[in-house]
C-alpha positions in Angstrom: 19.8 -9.0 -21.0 22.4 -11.8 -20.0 23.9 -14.8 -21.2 21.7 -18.0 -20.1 25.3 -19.6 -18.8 26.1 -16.9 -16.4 25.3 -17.4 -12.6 22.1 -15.5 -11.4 23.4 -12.7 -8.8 22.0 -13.8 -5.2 19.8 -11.5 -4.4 20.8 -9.2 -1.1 17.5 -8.5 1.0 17.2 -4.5 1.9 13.3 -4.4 2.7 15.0 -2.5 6.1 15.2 0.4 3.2 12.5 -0.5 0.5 9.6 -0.8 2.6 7.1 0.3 5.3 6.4 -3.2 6.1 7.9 -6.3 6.2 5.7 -9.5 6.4 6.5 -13.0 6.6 5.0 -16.5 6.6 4.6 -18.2 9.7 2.0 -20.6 11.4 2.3 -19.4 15.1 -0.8 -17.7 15.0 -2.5 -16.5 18.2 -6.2 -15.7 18.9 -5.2 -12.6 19.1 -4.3 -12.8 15.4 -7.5 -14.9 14.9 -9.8 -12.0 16.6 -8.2 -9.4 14.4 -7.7 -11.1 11.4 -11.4 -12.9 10.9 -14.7 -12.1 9.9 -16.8 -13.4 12.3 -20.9 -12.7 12.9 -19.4 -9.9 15.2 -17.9 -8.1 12.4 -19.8 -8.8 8.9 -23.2 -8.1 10.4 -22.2 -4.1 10.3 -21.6 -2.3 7.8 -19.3 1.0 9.0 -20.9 4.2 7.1 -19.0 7.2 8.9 -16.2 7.3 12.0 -16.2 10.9 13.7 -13.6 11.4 15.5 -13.6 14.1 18.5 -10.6 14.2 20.0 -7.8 16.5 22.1 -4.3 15.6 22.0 -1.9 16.9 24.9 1.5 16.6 23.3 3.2 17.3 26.5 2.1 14.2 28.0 1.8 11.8 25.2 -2.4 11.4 25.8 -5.3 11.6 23.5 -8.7 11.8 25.0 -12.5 12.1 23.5 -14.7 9.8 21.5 -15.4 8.1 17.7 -19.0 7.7 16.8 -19.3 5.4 14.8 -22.4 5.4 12.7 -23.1 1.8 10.6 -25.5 -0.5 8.9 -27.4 -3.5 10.3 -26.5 -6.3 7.6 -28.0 -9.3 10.0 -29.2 -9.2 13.6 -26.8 -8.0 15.8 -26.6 -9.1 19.6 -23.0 -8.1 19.8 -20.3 -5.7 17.8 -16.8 -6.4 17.9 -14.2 -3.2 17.9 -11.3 -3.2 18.1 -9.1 -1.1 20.6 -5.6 -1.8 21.9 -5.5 -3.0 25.8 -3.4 -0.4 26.9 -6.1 2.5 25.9 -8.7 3.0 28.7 -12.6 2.9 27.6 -14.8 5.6 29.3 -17.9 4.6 28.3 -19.8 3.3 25.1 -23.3 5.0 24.5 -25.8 3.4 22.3 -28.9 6.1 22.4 -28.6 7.4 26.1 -27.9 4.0 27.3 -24.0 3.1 28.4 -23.4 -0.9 26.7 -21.8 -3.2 28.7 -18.3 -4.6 26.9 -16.0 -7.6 27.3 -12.4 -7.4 26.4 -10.3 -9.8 25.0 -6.8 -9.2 23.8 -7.3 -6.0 21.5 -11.1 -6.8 20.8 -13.9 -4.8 22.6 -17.6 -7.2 22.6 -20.0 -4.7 22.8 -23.4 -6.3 24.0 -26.8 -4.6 22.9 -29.7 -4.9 25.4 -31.7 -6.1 21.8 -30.2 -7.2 19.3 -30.4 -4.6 16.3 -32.6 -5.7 13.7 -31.2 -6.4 10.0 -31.4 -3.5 7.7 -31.6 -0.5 10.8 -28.7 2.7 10.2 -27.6 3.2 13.9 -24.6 4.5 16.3 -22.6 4.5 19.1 -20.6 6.8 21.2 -17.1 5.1 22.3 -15.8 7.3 24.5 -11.6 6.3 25.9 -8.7 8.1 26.5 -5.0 7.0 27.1 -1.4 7.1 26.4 -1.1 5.2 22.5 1.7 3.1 21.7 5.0 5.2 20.4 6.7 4.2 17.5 10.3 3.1 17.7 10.9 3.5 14.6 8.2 4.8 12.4 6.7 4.1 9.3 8.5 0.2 9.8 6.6 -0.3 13.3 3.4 1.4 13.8 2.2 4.4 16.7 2.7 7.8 17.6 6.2 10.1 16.9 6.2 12.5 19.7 9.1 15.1 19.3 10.1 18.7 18.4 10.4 20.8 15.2 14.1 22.5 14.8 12.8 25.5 16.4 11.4 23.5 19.8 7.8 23.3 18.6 5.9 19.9 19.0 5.7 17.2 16.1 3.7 14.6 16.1 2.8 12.4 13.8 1.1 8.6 13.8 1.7 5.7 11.2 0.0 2.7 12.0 -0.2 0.3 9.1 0.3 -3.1 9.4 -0.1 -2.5 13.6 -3.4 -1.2 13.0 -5.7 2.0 13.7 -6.6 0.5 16.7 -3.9 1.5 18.6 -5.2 4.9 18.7 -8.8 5.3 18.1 -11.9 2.4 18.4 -12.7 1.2 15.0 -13.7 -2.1 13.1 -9.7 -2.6 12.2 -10.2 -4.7 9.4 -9.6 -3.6 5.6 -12.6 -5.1 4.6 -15.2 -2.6 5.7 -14.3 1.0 5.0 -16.2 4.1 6.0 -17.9 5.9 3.5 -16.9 9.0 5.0 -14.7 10.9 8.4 -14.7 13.8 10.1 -11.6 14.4 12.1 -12.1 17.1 14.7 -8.8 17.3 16.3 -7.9 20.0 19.3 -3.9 20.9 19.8 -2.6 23.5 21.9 -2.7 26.7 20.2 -0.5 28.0 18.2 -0.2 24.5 16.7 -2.3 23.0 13.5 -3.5 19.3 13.1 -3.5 18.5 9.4 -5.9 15.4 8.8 -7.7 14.1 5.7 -9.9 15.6 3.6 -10.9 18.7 3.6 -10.6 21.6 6.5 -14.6 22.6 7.5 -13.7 24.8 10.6 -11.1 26.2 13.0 -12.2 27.0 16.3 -10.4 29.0 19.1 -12.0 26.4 22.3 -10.9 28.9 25.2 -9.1 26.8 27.5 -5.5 26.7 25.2 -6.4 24.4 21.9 -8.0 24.8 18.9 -9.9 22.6 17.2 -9.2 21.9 13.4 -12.0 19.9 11.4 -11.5 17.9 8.8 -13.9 15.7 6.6 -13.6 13.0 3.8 -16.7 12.8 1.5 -14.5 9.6 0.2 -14.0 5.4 1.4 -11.0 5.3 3.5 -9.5 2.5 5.0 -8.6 2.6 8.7 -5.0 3.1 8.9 -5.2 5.9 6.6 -6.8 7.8 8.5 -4.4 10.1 10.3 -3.7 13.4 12.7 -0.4 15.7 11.8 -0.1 17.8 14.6 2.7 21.2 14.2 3.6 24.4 13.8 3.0 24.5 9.9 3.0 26.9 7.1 0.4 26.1 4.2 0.7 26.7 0.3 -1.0 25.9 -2.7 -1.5 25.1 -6.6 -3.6 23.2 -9.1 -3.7 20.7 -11.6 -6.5 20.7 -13.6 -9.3 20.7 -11.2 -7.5 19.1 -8.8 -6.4 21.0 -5.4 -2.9 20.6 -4.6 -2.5 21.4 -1.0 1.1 21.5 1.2 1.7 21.7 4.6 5.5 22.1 5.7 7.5 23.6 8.8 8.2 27.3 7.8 12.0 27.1 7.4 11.5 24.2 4.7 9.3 26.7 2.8 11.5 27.2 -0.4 12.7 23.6 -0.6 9.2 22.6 -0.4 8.1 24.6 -3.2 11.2 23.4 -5.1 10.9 20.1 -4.4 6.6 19.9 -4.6 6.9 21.2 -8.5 7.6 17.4 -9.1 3.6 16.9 -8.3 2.7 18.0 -11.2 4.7 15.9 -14.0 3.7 13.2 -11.7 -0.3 13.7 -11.6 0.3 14.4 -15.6 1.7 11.1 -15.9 -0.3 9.2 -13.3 -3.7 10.4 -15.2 -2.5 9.3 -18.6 -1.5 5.9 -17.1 -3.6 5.0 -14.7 -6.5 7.4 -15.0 -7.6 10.4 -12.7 -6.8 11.2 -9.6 -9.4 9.0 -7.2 -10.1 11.7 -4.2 -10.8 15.1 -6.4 -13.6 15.9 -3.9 -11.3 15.6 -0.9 -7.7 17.1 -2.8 -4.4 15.9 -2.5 -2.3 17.0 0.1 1.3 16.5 1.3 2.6 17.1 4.7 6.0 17.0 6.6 6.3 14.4 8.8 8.7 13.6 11.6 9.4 10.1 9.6 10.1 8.8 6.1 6.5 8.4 4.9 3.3 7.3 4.6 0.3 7.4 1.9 -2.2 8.7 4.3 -5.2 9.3 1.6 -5.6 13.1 0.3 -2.8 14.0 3.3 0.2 12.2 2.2 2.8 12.0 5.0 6.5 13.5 3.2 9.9 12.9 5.5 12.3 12.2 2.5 14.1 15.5 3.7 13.5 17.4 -0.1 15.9 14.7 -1.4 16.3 12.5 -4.7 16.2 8.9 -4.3 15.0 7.3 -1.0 17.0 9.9 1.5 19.8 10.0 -1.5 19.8 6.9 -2.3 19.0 5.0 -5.2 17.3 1.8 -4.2 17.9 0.3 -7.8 21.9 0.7 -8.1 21.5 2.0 -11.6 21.8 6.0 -11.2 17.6 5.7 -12.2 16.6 6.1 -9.3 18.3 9.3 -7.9 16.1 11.5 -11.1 13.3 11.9 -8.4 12.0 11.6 -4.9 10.8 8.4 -3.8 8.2 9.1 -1.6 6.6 11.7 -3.4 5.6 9.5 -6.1 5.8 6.4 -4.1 3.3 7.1 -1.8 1.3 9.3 -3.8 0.9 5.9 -6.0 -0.6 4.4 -3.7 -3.8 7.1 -3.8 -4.3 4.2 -7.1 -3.5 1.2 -5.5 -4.0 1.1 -1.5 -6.4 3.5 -0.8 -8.8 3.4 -3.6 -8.6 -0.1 -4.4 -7.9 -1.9 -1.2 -6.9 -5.4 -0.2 -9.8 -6.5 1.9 -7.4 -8.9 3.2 -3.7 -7.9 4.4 -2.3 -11.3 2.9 -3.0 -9.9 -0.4 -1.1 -6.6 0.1 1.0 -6.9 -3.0 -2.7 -5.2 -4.4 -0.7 -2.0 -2.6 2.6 -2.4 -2.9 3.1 -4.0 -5.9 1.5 -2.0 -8.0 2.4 1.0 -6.3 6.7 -0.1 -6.8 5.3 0.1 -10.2 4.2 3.4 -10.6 8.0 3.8 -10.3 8.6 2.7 -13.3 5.5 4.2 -14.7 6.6 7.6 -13.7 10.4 7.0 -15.1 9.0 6.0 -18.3 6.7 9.2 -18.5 9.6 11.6 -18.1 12.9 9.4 -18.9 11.7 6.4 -21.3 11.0 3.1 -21.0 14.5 1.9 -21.5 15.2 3.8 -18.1 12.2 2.3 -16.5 13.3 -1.4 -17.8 16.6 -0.6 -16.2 15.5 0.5 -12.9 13.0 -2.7 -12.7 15.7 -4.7 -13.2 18.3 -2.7 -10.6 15.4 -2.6 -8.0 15.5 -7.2 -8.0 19.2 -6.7 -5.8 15.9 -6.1 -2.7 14.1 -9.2 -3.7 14.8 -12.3 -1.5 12.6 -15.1 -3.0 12.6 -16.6 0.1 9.0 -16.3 1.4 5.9 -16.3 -1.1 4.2 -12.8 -1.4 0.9 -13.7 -0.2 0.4 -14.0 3.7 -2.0 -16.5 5.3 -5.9 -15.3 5.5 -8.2 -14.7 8.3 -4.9 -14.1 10.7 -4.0 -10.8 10.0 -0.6 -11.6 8.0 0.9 -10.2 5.6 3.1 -11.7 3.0 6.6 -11.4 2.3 8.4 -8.1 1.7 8.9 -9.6 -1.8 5.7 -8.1 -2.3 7.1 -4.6 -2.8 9.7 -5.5 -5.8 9.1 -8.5 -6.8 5.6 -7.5 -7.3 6.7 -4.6 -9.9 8.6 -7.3 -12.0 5.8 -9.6 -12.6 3.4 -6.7 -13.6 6.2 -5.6 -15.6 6.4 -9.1 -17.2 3.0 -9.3 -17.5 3.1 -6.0 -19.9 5.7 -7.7 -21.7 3.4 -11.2 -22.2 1.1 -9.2 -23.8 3.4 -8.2 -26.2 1.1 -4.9 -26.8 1.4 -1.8 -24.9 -2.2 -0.3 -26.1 -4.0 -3.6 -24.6 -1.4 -3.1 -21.3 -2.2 0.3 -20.7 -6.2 -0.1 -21.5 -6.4 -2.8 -19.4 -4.2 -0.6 -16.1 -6.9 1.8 -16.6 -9.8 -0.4 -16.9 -8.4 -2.0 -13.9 -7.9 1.1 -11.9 -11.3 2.6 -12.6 -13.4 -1.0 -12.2 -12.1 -1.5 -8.8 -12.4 2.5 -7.8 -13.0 2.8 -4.2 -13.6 -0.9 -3.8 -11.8 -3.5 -1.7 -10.5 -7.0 -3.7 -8.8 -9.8 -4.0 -5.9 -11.2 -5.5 -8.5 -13.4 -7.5 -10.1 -10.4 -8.6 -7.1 -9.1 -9.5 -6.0 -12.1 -11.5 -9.3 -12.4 -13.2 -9.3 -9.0 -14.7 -5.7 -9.2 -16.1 -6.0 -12.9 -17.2 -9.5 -12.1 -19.2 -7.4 -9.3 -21.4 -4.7 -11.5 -22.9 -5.7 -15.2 -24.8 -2.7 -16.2 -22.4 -3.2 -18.0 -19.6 -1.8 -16.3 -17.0 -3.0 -18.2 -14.0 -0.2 -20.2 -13.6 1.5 -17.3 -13.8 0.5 -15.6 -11.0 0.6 -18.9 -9.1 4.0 -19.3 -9.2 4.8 -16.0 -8.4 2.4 -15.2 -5.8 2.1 -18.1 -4.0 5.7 -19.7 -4.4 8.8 -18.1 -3.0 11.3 -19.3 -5.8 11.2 -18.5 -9.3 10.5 -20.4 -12.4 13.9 -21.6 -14.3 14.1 -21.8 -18.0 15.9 -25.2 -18.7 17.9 -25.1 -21.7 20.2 -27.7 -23.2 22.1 -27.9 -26.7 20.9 -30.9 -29.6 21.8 -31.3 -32.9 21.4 -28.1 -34.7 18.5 -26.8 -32.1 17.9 -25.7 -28.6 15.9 -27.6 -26.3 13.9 -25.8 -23.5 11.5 -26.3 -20.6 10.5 -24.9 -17.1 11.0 -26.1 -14.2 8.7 -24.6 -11.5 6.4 -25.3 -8.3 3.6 -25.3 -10.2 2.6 -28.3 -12.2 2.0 -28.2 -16.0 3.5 -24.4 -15.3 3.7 -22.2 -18.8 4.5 -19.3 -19.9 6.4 -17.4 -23.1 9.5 -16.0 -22.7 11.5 -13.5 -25.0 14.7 -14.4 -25.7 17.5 -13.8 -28.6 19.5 -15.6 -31.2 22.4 -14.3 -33.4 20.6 -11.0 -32.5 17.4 -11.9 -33.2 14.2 -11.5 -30.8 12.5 -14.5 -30.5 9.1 -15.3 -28.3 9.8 -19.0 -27.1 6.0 -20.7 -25.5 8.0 -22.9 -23.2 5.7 -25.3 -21.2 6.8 -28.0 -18.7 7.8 -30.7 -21.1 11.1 -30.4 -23.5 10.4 -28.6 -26.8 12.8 -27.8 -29.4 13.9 -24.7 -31.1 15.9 -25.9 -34.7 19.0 -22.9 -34.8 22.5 -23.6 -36.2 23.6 -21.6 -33.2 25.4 -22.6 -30.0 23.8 -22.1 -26.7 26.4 -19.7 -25.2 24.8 -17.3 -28.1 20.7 -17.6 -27.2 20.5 -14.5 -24.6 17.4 -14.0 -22.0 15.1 -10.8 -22.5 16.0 -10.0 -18.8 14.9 -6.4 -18.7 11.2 -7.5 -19.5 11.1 -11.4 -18.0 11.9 -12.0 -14.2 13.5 -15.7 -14.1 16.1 -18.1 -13.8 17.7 -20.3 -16.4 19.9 -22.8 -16.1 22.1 -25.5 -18.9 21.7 -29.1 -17.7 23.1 -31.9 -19.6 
């Protein structure tokens, strides 16, 4: 809490440290953004059921090689697919029955032309065969691509985070979040003596005869594109449970005992995620984390884990408040987002706060499982010195953008000040679970999202999540002093804007429904002694004359 008359701390910016990606609003959109961003006849008259993935990876010289078939659904006539495959990876041939298709490229787009169009309501395939050298990372998980390097003991490393750049930088696919796969099998060959860890569940190891051996992997689970994912190294594998749930590890052999140390930290965090936010969304596939040669990634059931078997983010508390150095960060960051991400999915990136807002949430969820909410309040609060309020925190559609980095943090407050309008804990964390199992395995909106949380509360909280989605600055409480009473008001981008805020007088809690025109609040108190429920409301306030 704070006095209304002291000065709002600016903000300082850190999504360098807080976040995997960093958007921002612009209007200097290409057709390159268009092509990959749209949904165009080319795209929404398939339906993607299953990507198989056959592939060899030579770490030695940085190339991948072999095929995805790509199995799908007729939803309309289709005279031509678009894929989508960056320019610099070379197409061998595409195979559509025993017939090669002939294919136009434009930017990262691949046309595909069918001799006859495929009639509306036909299951079919194709066979994209390509090889090439993918784009490297320069510094993963902020910029997508490979991470080609060496273990401590010289072995090969690799590892591949590509969200936000896209899947289709290494493999063919429809790269749009809108249409995920209803299942993948990954059959990956490294040299041997190495072990690709992928999603899912391992079906087979196979000794090929000619130096690699392929490991095979398959989800029986929807996945989006960029979580689908190759961990290729000389790892050691252990195990546990909870519940029914398979908790699977995959580490380099000298980080064996901090792993184990470290990994017990799972298990308060799936007891708390399941009484929060309901069960674990991929039991048939497992959960699994695995060492990666960067900071991290929520790659669905293999979780990518580079936070060295620290607390904090790398040691460092990202809040400021002490709160944040009680666990690891990416352990339960991206392991949050098996909730929010990957089982419900944005089905367009502009609305990405669906993932990392709610995920910088489960933060706070988990601190207030194992610490108390006053904890959780306090690290909420801490976490705002990343929030810039410059940009709003949904993106443009159709273009492939994302929104601000604001998404991340600022994001967490206004769920957080959502629970706190509803003044009622049981309706809060009903409706999160209601939420979280609805949308199970589905793609959404923001709309959707808004909907669902608006129809649980008699408050309207549209203009609510207008003003904080789709405006950069915050609301500010106005407040000036009468004759034995308060007088308050917002002031806010959005017209008519309303919405109750929690403040105290003489020590006294009091819910004020502030609207945009002046109201009064009859007190023999002085202004300087009316305090702002800051831990639990995310705004600005301001004494004008």
């Amino acid at each position: 809490m704070k006095k209304i008359f002291f000065c709002i701390t600016a903000f300082l910016f850190a999504a360098n440290i807080n976040s995997q990606i960093v958007g921002s609003n612009h209007s200097n959109y290409t057709e390159a953004d268009t092509l990959r961003g749209s949904l165009r006849p080319e795209r929404t008259n398939f339906d993607v059921q299953k990507y198989h993935l056959k592939l060899k990876i030579e770490p030695e010289k940085q190339f991948i090689s072999g095929s995805n078939t790509i199995k799908f659904k007729v939803q309309e006539d289709l005279p031509v697919m678009q894929l989508d495959l960056f320019k610099n990876m070379k197409i061998d041939s595409i195979i559509h029955g025993k017939k090669s298709l002939a294919y136009d490229r434009k930017h990262n787009a691949v046309f595909i032309e069918f001799e006859d169009a495929l009639k509306k309501g036909s299951l079919d395939s194709i066979h994209f065969y390509y090889h090439g050298n993918p784009l490297i990372a320069k510094n993963a998980p902020w910029d997508g691509g490979f991470v080609w390097t060496q273990d401590e003991e010289g072995n090969p490393w690799v590892g591949v985070a590509v969200q936000g750049t896209g899947a289709s930088l290494w493999y063919p696919n429809k790269d749009h979040q809108s249409d995920e796969p209803e299942e993948a099998q990954m059959d990956i060959a490294v040299p041997n003596g190495l072990m690709n860890v992928s999603n899912g569940r391992l079906i087979a190891e196979k000794d090929l005869g000619n130096g690699f051996t392929e490991w095979r992997w398959k989800v029986v689970h929807p996945i989006n594109n960029y979580n689908i994912m190759i961990n290729i190294g000389n790892y050691t594998h252990f195990s546990d449970t909870y519940q029914d749930l398979d908790l699977d590890y995959y580490v380099l052999p000298y980080n064996l005992e901090k792993a184990k140390k470290q990994f017990g930290e799972v298990k308060d965090m799936m007891a708390c995620f399941y009484e929060k936010m309901g069960p674990y969304p991929f039991q048939k596939d497992g959960f699994k984390l695995v060492e990666t040669p960067y900071l991290g990634m929520e790659h669905q059931s293999a979780v990518a884990y580079g936070n060295q078997y620290k607390k904090g983010y790398l040691g460092n508390d990202l809040s400021g408040t002490g709160v944040g150095l009680k666990w690891d960060f990416i352990i339960i960051h991206e392991s949050g987002h098996e909730w929010y991400g990957n089982s419900i999915t944005a089905k367009d990136i502009a609305d990405m706060w669906i993932h990392e807002g709610f995920t910088s949430y489960t933060e706070a969820i988990y601190i207030e499982c194992r610490w108390g909410k006053e904890d959780a309040l306090k690290y909420l609060k801490g976490i705002r010195q990343n929030i810039s309020n410059a940009n709003s925190i949904i993106g443009d559609y159709g273009v492939n953008a994302e929104g601000s980095g604001d998404m991340y943090y600022k994001g967490a407050n206004l769920l957080n000040m959502i629970r706190s309008i509803y003044n009622d804990d049981e309706l809060w964390w009903n409706t999160l679970r209601d939420y979280t199992e609805t949308f199970k395995h589905q793609t959404i909106t923001t709309n959707d999202t808004e909907d669902f949380f608006n129809q649980a509360t008699e408050v309207d909280l549209k203009p609510v999540f207008q003003q904080y989605l789709r405006n950069a600055s915050l609301p500010v409480l106005q407040l000036k002093q009468g004759d034995d009473q308060i007088l308050y008001r917002w002031k806010a981008d959005v017209t008519d804007f309303k919405m109750p805020v929690d403040v105290f007088i003489d020590e006294e809690e009091i819910r004020l429904h502030v609207t945009s025109e002046w109201q009064s609040y009859k007190t023999g108190e002085e202004l300087d002694e009316l305090v702002v429920n800051d831990f639990e409301f995310y705004i600005e306030s301001e004494i004008v004359q």
